[in-house]
C-alpha positions in Angstrom: 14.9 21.0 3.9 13.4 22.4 0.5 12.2 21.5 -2.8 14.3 21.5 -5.8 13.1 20.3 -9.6 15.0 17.5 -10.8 17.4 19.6 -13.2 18.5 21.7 -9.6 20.3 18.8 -8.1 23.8 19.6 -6.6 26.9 17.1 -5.5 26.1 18.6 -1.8 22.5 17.6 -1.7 21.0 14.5 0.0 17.6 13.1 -0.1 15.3 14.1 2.7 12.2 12.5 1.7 12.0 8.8 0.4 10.9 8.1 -3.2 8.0 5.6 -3.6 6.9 3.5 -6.6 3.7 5.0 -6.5 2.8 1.5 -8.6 4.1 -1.3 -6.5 5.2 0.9 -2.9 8.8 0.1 -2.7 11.2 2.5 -2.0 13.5 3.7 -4.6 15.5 6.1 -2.9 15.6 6.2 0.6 16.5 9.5 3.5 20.1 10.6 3.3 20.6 9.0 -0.3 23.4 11.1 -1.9 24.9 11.7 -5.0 21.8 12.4 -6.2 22.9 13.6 -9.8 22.9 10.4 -11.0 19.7 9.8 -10.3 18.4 12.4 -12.3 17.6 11.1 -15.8 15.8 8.1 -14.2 13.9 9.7 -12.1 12.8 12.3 -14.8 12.2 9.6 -16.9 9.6 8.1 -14.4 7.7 11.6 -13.8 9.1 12.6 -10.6 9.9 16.5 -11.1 10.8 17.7 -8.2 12.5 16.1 -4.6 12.9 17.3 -1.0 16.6 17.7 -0.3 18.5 19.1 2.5 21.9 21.2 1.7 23.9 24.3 3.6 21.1 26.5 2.5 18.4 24.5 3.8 19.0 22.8 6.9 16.7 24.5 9.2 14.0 24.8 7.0 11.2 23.3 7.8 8.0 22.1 5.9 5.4 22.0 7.6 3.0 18.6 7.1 -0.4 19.0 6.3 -1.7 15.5 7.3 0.6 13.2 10.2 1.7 10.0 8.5 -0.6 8.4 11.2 -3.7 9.9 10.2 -2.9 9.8 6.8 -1.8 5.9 6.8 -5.4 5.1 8.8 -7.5 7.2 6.2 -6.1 5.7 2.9 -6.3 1.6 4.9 -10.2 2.7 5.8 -10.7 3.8 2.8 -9.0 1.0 1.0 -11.3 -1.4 2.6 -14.3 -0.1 1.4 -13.0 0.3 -1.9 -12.5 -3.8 -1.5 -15.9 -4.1 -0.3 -17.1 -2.2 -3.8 -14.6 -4.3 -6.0 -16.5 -7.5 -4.7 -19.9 -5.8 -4.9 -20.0 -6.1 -1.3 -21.7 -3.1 1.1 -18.8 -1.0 2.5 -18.2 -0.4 6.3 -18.8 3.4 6.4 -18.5 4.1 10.2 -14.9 3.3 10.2 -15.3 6.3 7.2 -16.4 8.9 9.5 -14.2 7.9 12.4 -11.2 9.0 9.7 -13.5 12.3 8.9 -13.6 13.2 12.0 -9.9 12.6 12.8 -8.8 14.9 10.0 -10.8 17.3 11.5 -9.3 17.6 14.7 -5.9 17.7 12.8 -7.3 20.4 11.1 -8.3 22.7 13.9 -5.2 21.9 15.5 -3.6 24.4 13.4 -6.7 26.7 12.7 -4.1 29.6 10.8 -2.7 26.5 8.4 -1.5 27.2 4.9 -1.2 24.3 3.3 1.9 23.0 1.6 0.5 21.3 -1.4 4.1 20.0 -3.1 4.2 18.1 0.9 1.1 16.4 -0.2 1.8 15.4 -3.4 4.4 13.0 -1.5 1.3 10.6 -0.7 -1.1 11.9 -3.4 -1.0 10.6 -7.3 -3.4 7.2 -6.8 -7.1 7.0 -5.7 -6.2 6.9 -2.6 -3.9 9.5 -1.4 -6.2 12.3 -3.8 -9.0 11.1 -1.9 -7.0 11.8 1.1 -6.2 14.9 0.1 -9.2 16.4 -1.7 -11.3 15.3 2.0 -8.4 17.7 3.9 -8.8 20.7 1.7 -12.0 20.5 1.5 -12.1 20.3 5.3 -9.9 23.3 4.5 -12.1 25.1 2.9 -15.3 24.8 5.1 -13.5 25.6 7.5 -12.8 28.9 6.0 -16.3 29.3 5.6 -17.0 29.4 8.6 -18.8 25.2 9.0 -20.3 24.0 12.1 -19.5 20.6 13.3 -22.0 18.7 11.7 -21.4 20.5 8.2 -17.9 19.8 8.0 -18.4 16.2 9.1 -21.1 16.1 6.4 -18.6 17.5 3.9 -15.5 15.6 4.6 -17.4 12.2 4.0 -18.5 12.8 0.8 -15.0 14.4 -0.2 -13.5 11.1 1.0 -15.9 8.9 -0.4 -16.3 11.3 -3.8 -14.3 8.8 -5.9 -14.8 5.4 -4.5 -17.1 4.5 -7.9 -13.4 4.1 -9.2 -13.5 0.6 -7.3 -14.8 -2.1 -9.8 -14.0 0.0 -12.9 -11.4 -1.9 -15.4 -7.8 -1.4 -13.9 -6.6 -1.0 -17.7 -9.1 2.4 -17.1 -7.6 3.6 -14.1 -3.9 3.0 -15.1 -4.5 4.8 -18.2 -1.7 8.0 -18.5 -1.7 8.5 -22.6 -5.3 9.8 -22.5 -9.2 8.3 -22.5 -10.8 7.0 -26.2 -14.1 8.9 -26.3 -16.0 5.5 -25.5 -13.3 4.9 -22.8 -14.0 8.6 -21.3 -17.8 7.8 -21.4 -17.2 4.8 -19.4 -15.0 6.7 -16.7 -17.6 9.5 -16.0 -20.1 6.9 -14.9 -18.0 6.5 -11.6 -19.5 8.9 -10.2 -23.1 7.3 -10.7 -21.6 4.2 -9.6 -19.9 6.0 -6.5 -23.8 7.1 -5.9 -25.3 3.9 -6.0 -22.6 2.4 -3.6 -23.4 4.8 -1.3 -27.6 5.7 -1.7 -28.8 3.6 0.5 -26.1 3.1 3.6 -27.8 4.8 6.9 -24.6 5.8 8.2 -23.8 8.7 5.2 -25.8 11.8 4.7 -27.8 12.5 1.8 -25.8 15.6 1.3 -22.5 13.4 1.5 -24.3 10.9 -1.0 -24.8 13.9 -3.6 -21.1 15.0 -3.4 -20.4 11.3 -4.5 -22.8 11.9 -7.5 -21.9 15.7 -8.3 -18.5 16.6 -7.5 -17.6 17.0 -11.5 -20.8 18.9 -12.0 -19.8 22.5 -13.4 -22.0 26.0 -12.6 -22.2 26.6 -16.3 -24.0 23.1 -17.2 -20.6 21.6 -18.9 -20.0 19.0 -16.0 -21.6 15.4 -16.0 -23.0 13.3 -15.2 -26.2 14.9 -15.3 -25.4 18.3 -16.5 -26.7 20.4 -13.8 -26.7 24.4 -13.3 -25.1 25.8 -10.2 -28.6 26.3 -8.3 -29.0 22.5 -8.9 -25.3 21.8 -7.2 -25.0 21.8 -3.3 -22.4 24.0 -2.0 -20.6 20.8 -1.0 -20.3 19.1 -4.3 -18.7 22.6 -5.5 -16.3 22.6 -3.0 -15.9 19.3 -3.3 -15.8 19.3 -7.6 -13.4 22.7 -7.4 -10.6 20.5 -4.4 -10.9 17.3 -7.0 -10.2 20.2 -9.8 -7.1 21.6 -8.3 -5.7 18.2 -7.5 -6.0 17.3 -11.2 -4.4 20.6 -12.2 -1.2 20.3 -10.0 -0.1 16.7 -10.0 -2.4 15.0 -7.3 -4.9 13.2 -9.3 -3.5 10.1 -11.1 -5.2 11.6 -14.4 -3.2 14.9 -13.5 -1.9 17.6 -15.6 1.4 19.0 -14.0 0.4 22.7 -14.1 2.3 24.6 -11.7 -0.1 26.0 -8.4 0.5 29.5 -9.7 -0.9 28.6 -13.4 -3.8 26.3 -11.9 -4.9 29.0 -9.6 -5.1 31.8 -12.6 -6.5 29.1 -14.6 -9.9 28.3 -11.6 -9.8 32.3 -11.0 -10.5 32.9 -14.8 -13.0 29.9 -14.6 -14.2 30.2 -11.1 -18.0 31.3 -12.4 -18.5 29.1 -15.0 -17.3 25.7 -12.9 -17.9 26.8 -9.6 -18.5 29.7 -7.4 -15.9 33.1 -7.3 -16.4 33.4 -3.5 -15.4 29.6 -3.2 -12.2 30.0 -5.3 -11.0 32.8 -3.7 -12.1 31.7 -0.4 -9.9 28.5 -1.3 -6.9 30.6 -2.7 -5.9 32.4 0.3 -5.2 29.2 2.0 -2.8 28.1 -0.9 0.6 29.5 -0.8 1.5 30.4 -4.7 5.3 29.7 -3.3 5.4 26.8 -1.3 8.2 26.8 2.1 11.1 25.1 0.7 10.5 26.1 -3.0 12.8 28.5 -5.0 11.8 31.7 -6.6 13.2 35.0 -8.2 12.8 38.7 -6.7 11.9 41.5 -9.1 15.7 42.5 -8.4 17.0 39.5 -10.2 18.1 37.9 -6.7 16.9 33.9 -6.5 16.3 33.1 -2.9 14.0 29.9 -1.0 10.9 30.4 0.5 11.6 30.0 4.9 8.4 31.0 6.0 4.8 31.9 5.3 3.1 35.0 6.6 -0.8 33.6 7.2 -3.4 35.5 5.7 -1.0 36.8 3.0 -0.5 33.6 0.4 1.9 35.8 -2.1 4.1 37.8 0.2 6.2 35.1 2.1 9.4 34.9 4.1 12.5 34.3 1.5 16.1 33.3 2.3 18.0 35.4 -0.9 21.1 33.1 -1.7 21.9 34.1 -5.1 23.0 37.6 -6.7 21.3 39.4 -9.7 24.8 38.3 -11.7 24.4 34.6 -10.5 26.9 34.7 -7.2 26.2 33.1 -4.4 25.2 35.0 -1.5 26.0 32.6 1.5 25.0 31.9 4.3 21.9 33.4 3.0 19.7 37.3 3.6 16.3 36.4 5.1 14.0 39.1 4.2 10.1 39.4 5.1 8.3 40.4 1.9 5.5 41.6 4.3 7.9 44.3 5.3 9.5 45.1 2.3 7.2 46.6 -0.3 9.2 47.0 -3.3 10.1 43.3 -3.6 7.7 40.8 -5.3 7.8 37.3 -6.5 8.3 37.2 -10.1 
C-alpha cells in the first residue's frame, strides 16, 4: 500500500482505502476499485488530493494505523453524543468521555516507540469529530513524550477531546463554511471556546485543568490568541499542547477550517513560530514524533532517484527506509532498491 496525489494515478493501481463523503458518510469509492484514472478530475474537484493505492511497487507495504477503527468509531459516537446533549442545551454525559480517554491511552502505550502516520489520519479527520479524535491522540502523543504520569495524561486527553465541543449549538451555515469567515462571522466562531467552557465548568466528572484546555487551546504565548488574550505564563502547559496539536491539524488538512500545507511546510512554519504561539521545547518535542515523509509516500533523493518511503527508523523522523524505483533519467528501476537512509549518509530527502 502507499499514498499517491491524485495527478500520480496509474492503469495498474487499485484503491486500498475507501473514499467517504465526508458530508453525508457514503462511500464513493470502495477497496479494490480500479481504473482509477477516471476518477481523477472528480475527485480533485471535491478536495481529495491524495488516495492509498496498492500497485507492483507497493504491495507489502504497510501503514501503520495510529488509532484501531474500533477505538476510533467509539470515541467519535461518545463524543457525538455529548455534542447532542450541547445542541439541545442539555448536560453532557462526560464519564462515557473519559472511558474513551483512557482507551486511547492504552492504544497509545501499546506502541510506546510510535511515529505517527498523519496522511493515515486524515482518512477519519476533516469534521469536528474525527479532529477531535485526533488532536486527543497526539496530544496523548505528546505527553507522553514528556514524560506524563497517569493522571496527567488522563487530565490532558479529556480536555483535547472535549477542546472543541463549543462547536455544538453554533449555526451549521458557520461550521460548513470553506470560502472563509466575515469579520463579524469570525467573532462569532472564536466564542466556541467560551461556550465549550461553560458547557463544561461546572460538570464534577472533568478537571479544572481539562476545563481550561476547553477555554485556552487557541490562546498564543505572544498575547495574539483569544479569547482572552493571555501570555504564555497565564496558559497551562496543557492548553499549549493542546492549542499547538489543534494548530498542526489546521495546517495539514485535519481541521475542517484547514489549510492544505504539506507536514514538511507546517512543521517549518510552528518551528519559526514555536515561541511566539507556543513553547520551542513543545514543538520540537512534538516534531520528532512526526515523520516529515510519511510510509507509503513518495519522495526524491539528492541523486535525482524517486523512491517510496517502506519504513521508519524511530527516533530519527527525517532519515527513513526508502524503496528507490525510479532512475535520475526517469527509468524505472523494478522490482525496487531498498536502502536505509540511517546507513547511508550521503543520501537525503530533497
Amino acid at each position: 500500500m502507499r499514498i499517491v496525489m491524485i495527478d500520480e494515478l496509474t492503469e495498474e493501481m487499485t484503491l486500498s482505502r475507501e473514499i467517504i463523503d465526508q458530508e453525508t458518510g457514503r462511500i464513493l469509492l470502495g477497496v479494490g476499485a480500479a481504473d482509477l484514472l477516471q476518477y481523477a478530475s472528480r475527485l480533485r474537484a471535491m478536495g481529495i488530493n491524495y488516495v492509498y493505492v496498492t500497485d507492483s511497487l507497493s504491495a507489502d507495504i504497510d501503514i501503520p494505523v495510529a488509532v484501531s477503527d474500533e477505538i476510533r468509531l467509539s470515541a467519535e459516537q461518545a463524543l457525538n453524543k455529548a455534542f447532542e446533549k450541547c445542541e439541545m442545551d442539555q448536560h453532557p454525559e462526560f464519564l462515557a468521555i473519559k472511558r474513551t480517554v483512557q482507551e486511547l491511552i492504552d492504544e497509545l502505550f501499546s506502541n510506546r516507540e510510535i511515529l505517527v502516520n498523519v496522511y493515515e489520519m486524515r482518512c477519519n479527520g476533516g469534521h469536528f469529530l474525527g479532529h477531535s479524535v485526533n488532536v486527543a491522540f497526539l496530544s496523548l502523543l505528546l505527553g507522553s513524550q514528556l514524560g506524563y504520569d497517569a493522571d496527567k495524561m488522563k487530565k490532558l486527553g479529556v480536555g483535547a477531546l472535549l477542546h472543541d465541543i463549543g462547536v455544538a449549538g453554533m449555526p451549521k451555515d458557520l461550521l460548513v463554511n470553506r470560502s472563509g469567515f466575515t469579520v463579524e462571522e469570525k467573532l462569532l466562531y472564536e466564542q466556541h471556546s467560551v461556550i465549550g467552557y461553560h458547557r463544561v465548568k461546572d460538570s464534577w466528572e472533568i478537571s479544572p485543568v481539562s476545563r481550561a484546555v476547553v477555554l485556552c487551546h487557541h490562546e498564543r504565548s505572544n498575547g495574539s490568541g483569544y479569547p482572552h488574550r493571555l501570555l504564555k505564563g497565564d496558559i497551562h502547559e496543557f492548553s499549549r499542547i493542546v492549542g499547538l496539536v489543534d494548530c498542526f491539524e489546521e495546517l495539514t488538512g485535519g481541521h475542517p477550517f484547514s489549510r492544505q500545507m504539506s507536514i514538511q511546510d507546517a512543521m517549518e512554519l510552528l518551528t519559526v513560530k514555536a515561541d511566539d504561539w507556543f513553547d520551542k521545547d513543545l514543538v520540537k518535542a512534538f516534531s520528532s514524533r512526526i515523520p516529515l515523509c510519511q510510509t507509503g509516500t513518495t519522495v526524491r533523493l539528492n541523486d535525482g532517484r524517486v523512491a517510496v518511503v517502506v519504513a521508519q527508523n524511530n527516533g530519527f523522523p527525517t532519515r527513513p527506509i526508502v524503496r528507490v524505483y525510479q532512475d535520475a533519467a526517469g527509468n524505472r528501476i523494478d522490482p525496487g532498491l531498498e536502502v536505509d537512509l540511517l546507513q547511508t549518509n550521503h543520501l537525503v530527502l530533497v
